[in-house]
Structure formats: C-alpha cells, structure tokens
C-alpha positions in Angstrom: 0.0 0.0 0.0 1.4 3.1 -1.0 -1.2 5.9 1.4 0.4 8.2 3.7 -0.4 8.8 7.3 -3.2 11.1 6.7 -5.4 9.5 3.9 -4.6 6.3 6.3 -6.8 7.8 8.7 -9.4 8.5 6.1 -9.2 5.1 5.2 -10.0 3.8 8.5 -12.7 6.1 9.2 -14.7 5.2 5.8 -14.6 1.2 6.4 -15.9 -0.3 10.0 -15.2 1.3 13.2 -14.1 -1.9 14.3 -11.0 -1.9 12.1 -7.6 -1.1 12.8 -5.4 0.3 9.9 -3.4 -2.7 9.8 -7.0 -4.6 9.5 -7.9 -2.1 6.3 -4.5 -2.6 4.5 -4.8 -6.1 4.5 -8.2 -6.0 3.6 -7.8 -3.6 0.6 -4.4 -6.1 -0.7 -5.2 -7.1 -4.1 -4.7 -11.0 -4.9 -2.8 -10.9 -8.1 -4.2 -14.3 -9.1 -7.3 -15.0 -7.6 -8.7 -18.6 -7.8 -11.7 -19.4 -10.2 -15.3 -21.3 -9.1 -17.8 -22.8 -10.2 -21.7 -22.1 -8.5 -25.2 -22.2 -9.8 -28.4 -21.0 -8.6 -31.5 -22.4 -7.1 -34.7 -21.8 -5.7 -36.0 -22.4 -2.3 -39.2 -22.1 -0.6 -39.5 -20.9 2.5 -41.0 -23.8 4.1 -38.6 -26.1 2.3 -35.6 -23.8 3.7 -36.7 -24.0 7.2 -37.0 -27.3 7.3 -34.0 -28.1 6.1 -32.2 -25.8 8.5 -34.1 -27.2 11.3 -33.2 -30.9 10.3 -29.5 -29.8 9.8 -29.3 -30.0 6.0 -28.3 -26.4 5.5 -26.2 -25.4 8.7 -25.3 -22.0 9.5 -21.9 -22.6 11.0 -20.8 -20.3 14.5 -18.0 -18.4 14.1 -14.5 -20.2 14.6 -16.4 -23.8 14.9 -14.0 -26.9 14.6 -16.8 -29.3 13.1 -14.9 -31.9 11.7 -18.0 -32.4 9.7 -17.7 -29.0 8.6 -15.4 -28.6 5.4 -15.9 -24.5 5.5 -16.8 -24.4 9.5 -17.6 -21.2 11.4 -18.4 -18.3 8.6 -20.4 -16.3 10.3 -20.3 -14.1 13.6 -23.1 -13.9 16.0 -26.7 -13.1 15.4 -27.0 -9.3 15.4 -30.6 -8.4 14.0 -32.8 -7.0 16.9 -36.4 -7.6 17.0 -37.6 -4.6 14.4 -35.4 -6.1 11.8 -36.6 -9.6 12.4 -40.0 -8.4 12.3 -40.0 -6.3 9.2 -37.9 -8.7 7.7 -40.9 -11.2 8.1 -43.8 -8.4 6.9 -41.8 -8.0 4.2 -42.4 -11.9 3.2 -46.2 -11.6 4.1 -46.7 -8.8 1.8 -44.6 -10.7 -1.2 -42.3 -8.0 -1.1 -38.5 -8.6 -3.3 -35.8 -10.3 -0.9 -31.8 -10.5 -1.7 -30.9 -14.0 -2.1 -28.4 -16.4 -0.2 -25.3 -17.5 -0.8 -25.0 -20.9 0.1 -21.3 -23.9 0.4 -22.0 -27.1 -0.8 -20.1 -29.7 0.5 -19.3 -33.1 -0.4 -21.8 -34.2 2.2 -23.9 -32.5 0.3 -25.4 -30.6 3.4 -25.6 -26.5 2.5 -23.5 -23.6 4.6 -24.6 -20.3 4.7 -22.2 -18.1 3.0 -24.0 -15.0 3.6 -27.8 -15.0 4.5 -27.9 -16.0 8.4 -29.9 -13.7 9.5 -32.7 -14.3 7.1 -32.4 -17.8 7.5 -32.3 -17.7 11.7 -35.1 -15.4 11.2 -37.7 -17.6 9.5 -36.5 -20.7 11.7 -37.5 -18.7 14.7 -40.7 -17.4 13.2 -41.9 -20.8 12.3 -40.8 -22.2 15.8 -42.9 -19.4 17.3 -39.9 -18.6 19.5 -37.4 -16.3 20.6 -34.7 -15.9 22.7 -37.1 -17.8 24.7 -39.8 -15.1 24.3 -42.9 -15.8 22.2 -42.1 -14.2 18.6 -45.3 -12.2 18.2 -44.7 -9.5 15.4 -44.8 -5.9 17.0 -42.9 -3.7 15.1 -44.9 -3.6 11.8 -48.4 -2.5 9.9 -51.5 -2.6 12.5 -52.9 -6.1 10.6 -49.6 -7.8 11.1 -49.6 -6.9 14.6 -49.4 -9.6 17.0 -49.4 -12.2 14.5 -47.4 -15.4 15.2 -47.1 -18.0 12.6 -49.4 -20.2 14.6 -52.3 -17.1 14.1 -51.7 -16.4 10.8 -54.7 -17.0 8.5 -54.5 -19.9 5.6 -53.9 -17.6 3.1 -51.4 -15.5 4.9 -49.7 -18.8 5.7 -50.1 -20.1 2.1 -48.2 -16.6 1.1 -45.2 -17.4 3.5 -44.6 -20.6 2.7 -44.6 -20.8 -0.6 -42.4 -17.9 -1.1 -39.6 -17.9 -3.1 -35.6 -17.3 -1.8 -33.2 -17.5 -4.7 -29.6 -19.0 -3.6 -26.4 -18.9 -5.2 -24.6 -22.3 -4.4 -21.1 -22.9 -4.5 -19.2 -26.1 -4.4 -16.4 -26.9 -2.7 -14.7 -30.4 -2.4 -12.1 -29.6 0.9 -9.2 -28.8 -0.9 -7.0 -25.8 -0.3 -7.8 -24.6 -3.9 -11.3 -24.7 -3.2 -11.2 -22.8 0.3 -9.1 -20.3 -1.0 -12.2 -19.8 -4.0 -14.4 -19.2 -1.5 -12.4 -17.2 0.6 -12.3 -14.9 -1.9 -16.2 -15.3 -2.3 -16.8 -14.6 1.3 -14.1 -11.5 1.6 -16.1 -9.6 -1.4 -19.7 -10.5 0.4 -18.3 -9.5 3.5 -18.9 -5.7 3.4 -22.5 -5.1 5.5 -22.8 -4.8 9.5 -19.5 -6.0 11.5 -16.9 -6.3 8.9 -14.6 -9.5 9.1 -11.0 -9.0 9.6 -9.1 -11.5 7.3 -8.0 -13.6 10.2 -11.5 -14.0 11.5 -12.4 -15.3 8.4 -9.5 -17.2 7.9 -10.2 -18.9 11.3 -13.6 -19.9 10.3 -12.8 -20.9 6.8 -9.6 -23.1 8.0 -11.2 -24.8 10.9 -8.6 -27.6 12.8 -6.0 -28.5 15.1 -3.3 -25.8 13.3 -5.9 -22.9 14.5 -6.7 -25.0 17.7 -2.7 -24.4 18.5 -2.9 -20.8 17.6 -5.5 -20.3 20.5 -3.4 -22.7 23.0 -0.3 -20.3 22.0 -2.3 -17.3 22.4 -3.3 -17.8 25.7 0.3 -18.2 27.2 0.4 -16.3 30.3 3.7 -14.4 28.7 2.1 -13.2 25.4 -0.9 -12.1 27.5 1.4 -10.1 29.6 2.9 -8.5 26.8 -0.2 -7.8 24.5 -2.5 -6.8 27.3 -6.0 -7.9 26.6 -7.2 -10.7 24.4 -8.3 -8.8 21.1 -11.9 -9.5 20.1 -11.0 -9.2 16.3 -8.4 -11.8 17.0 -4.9 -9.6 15.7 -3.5 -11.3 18.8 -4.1 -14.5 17.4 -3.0 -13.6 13.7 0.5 -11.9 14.9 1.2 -15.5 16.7 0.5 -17.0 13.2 2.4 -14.6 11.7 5.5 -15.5 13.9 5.5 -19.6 13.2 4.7 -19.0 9.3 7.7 -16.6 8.9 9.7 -18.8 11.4 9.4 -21.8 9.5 8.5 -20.7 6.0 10.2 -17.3 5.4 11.4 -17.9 2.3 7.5 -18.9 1.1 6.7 -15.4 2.0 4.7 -13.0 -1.3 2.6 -10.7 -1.0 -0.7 -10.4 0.1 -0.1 -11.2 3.2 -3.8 -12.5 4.2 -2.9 -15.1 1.1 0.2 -15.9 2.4 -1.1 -17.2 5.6 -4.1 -18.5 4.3 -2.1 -20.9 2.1 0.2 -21.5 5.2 -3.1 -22.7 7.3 -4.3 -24.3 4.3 -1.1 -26.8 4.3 -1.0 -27.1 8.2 -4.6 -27.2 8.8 -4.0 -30.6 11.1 -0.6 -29.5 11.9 1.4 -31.5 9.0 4.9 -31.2 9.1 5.4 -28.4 11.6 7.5 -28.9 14.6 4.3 -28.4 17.3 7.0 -29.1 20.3 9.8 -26.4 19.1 6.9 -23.6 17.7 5.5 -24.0 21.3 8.7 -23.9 23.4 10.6 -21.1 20.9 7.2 -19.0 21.3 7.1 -19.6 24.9 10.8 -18.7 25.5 11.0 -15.3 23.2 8.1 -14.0 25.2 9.2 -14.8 28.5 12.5 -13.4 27.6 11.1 -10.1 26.4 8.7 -9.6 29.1 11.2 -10.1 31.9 13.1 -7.1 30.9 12.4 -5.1 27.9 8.5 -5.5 29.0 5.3 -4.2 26.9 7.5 -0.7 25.7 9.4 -3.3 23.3 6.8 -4.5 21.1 5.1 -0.6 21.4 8.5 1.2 20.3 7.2 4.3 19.2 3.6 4.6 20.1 0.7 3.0 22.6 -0.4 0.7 19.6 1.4 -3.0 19.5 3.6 -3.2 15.9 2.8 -5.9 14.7 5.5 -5.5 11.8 8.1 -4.8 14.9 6.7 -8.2 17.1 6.9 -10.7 14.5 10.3 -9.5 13.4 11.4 -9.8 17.6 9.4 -13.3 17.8 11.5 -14.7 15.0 15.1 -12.8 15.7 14.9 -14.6 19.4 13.7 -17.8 18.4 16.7 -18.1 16.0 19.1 -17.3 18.2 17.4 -20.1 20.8 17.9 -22.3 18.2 21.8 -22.4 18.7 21.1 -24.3 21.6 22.6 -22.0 24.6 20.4 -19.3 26.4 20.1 -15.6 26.5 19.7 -13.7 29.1 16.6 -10.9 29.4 19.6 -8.2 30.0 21.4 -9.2 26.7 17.7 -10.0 25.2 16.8 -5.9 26.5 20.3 -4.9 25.2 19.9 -6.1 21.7 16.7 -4.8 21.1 17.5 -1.3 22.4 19.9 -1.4 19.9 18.1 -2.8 16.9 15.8 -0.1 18.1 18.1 2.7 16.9 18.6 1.0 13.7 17.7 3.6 11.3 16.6 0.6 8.5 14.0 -1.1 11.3 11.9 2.0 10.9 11.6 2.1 7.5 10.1 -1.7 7.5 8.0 -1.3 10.6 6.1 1.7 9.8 5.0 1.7 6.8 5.1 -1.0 3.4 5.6 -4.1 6.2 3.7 -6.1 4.0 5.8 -5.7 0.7 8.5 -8.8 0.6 11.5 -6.9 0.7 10.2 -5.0 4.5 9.6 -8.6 5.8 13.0 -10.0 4.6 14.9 -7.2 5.9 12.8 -7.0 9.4 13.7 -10.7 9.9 17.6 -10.2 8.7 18.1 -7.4 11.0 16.3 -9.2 14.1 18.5 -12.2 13.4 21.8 -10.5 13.2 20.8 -8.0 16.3 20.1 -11.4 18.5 23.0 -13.4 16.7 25.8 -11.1 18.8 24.9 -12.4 22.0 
C-alpha cells in the first residue's frame, strides 16, 4: 500500500469502526491471481428452507467452529438483528415484497453452509418455531394487521403466502481442498462488506477450521504473550500476529505478497498440523516471550507509540527464536540490550512503519532481528 499517514486515517474512518489500519491494508491487498469457481443457482421455498435448517441439511456454522464435519466451518459471527429487523424482515415476506438472495457452500456431504444469509435464515426458523430468545415471537414492530401475529395465528392464506415464497440462492461447491477454500475465501471477503466487517483472520479462522488454528489459540493464551499484548483482542490480531511468527519462522522464504494469502495458504497446508515442529513452535514462542517480558516488557513491542507493531513483534518473535535455536540461552539483560539497539537502527523504521507487508520489508525485518540477536 502506498497511502500516507493522513489518507490512512481517512481510510480507517470510511470502512468499520471496528477496524484497525493494519486490519484495512490487508483488507484492501489485491490477490494478483485470484482462484476461479464454479456455482449455480437455485430456488428455495421458504417452508422447504426451514425445514431443512431445522433438520441440519443447511447449517449456519458459528464463528470459529472446529466441526470436523464441517469442510468451511464457522463463517459467520453472532446473530445481530434486533427484533424490528426480524419483524419487518418477516412483513416484508407476508406482503410478497422482493428479498436478496443467499449465498450458500455445498459440501461433499452434500449438506448447504450459509455463506452470507444467516440472519434471514435464523429469522424464519424462529418465526416458524414461534420462538425467541425464549420469548414468544409475536410480530410488533410492523403494519396494524400484522400486529401480534405469530405464525401459529396467521390465517391460511397469509400462511399459504409465507410458505410458498420464493428465496433464490447462489450455491457454491467446494470439495475440501485448499484450492477450493481459497475460492471461497475470496467469495466470502467480497460479500463481507455489510454490518461488523470481518477481519481477514477471523475469516481465515472460520474458513480453516482444525488443530493448526486450535494451536494458535493454546499459544495465544500463554500467560507471557498475554502479559505482553494486554487484553485478548476480540477481532483476533493477537491470534493472527502469533501466526504470523511460526509461518515466517518456518516458512520465510515462502513469504509474497498479500499477506492474508500468504497465511491463508500457510493454514491451508498445516490445517491438522502436518509437518510443523508443534514441540519447538511451542517452546521457541514460549521462550522469546518470556525473555522479552522479563526485561524489555510491553514498551518493546510498542516502540514508538501506545499501539502494538505488529511488523516490529513478529520480526522480535523470529530474531529470538533463531538465536534459541543455537542451543545456549540468552539472558533478558542481553535480550533488553539487543533490542535497544536494533531499536536505533535507522533501516527497522523504515520496514516497521510503513510498506511491512511488501517482501523486501519482511525479509529485511527478519535479517536485521537475526543478526541483532546473533551477537549475544
């Protein structure tokens, strides 16, 4: 990305609140080759949709879900419609009123995820249950002869309407494979534009489901890391710079631009955990946070601001495990020292603050945290 500071800051103020610049940058990267798919469309009725959902053939997953079942688990974030919504949502069926479609994942099961549509879908279930959030679902917020009306009350031909409307869905195939889940990645990331807006990691963490993002967690939890971060993140860039550090520790020289690619293909060929060392990720993570925290503290991850870098904390993360892997310990004093002094290094500003994402920032970063740790 090529903005300066100030149209930054405009950036971050057009998109979701929620967002943090480095959250924008990667969402505005460009995939130079994005994958192709293959979907077609369908019609459902709305009887035939609910009771499908409630019998499980279309599933809308929770957010970060590890379903083994479920090829594309966890897309969506919680239910956020309040009760107006809900209930003009359903006036709108009863008066035959237009609807936007769904998109829906369908998996080799042949069950149905919902891609984007959740609400709608959660909305009619409940209707037709007649329940909730374990309140009676009576409509209120809608035109005098709706009011009150459950589906229970409503008259045959009101009923008849409902029923046999139509929702058009978009359906989209996938078979499991990383070339697949990268197709609808891309899918999801151009839907995902309406209410809370994804970060790339929540949606890779929902898209890549398994014992690779179970470890993330585990690691992100370390009472070191916490110490150092403050406050688990509820967009989950704690979780995303921890990933950061074991791709670019074991893969560095796999590293291209986008970034949110880069790691998505990393989790895509790890997703159980193959071939990385879980035992040396853990301890080298472990270590290099215990070693910054015990002297250099919080101020060396924060080096020129209140805000974490997460440019500056992946490049620290790697330097120190590298040098742990010589096989004799560091002290936090010659740990504090080195980093003071890579500190000053005119060139670690340069690839902290601002292009950390293009290839020749990260290599740099890394080569400069390497040799600073590599004179103790």
């Amino acid at each position: 990305m090529s903005e300066t500071s100030d149209e930054a800051l405009s950036i971050v103020e057009d998109e979701e609140p929620g967002l943090g610049l480095d959250d924008v940058y990667e969402l505005r990267e460009v995939d130079p080759d994005p994958a192709q798919i293959s979907y077609s469309g369908t019609d459902f009725d709305i009887e035939g949709l609910v009771r499908r959902h409630n019998r499980g053939d279309i599933v809308v997953p929770s957010f970060g879900n590890n379903d083994a079942t479920v090829e594309t688990a966890g897309f969506q974030r919680r239910f956020v419609w309040r009760r107006p919504q809900m209930d003009r949502f359903i006036e709108s069926l009863l008066l035959g009123y237009p609807i936007p479609g769904i998109f829906l994942v369908q998996q080799q099961d042949r069950r149905y995820l919902v891609l984007d549509g959740q609400q709608r879908i959660k909305t009619m279930s409940a209707f037709y249950d007649g329940i909730f959030a374990g309140r009676e679902f009576a409509l209120q917020n809608v035109a005098p002869r709706f009011q009150d009306l459950t589906y229970r009350t409503l008259t045959p031909e009101q009923r008849r309407t409902l029923d046999n409307t139509f929702i058009q869905a978009t359906v989209v195939k996938t078979d499991g494979t990383r070339e697949s889940l990268d197709a609808v990645y891309q899918i999801f990331e151009r839907l995902n534009s309406g209410g809370t807006q994804l970060t790339p990691h929540e949606i890779r963490v929902a898209l890549y489901a398994g014992e690779l993002i179970e470890f993330l967690t585990a690691l992100n939890e370390k009472p070191s890391w916490r110490a150092l971060y403050g406050p688990a993140s509820p967009r989950l860039r704690d979780q995303e710079i921890v990933l950061r550090f074991i791709a670019l520790y074991t893969s560095p020289g796999n590293y291209k631009r986008p970034l949110k690619k880069y790691l998505n293909d990393f989790v895509g060929a790890h997703r159980n955990l193959e071939d990385l060392p879980v035992e040396i990720l853990e301890s080298r993570f472990e270590r290099a946070t215990e070693l910054i925290l015990a002297r250099a503290g919080r101020r060396a991850l924060r080096a020129r601001g209140s805000q974490l870098n997460a440019a500056l904390t992946e490049a620290l993360l790697v330097g120190i495990a590298r040098r742990l892997d010589a096989g004799t310990e560091p002290t936090p004093e010659d740990i504090d020292e080195q980093i003071r002094r890579l500190l000053e290094e005119p060139e670690l500003e340069q690839v902290t603050a601002r292009a950390t994402a293009d290839e020749e920032s990260v290599r740099t970063r890394l080569a400069l945290a390497t040799k600073a740790f590599a004179r103790i």
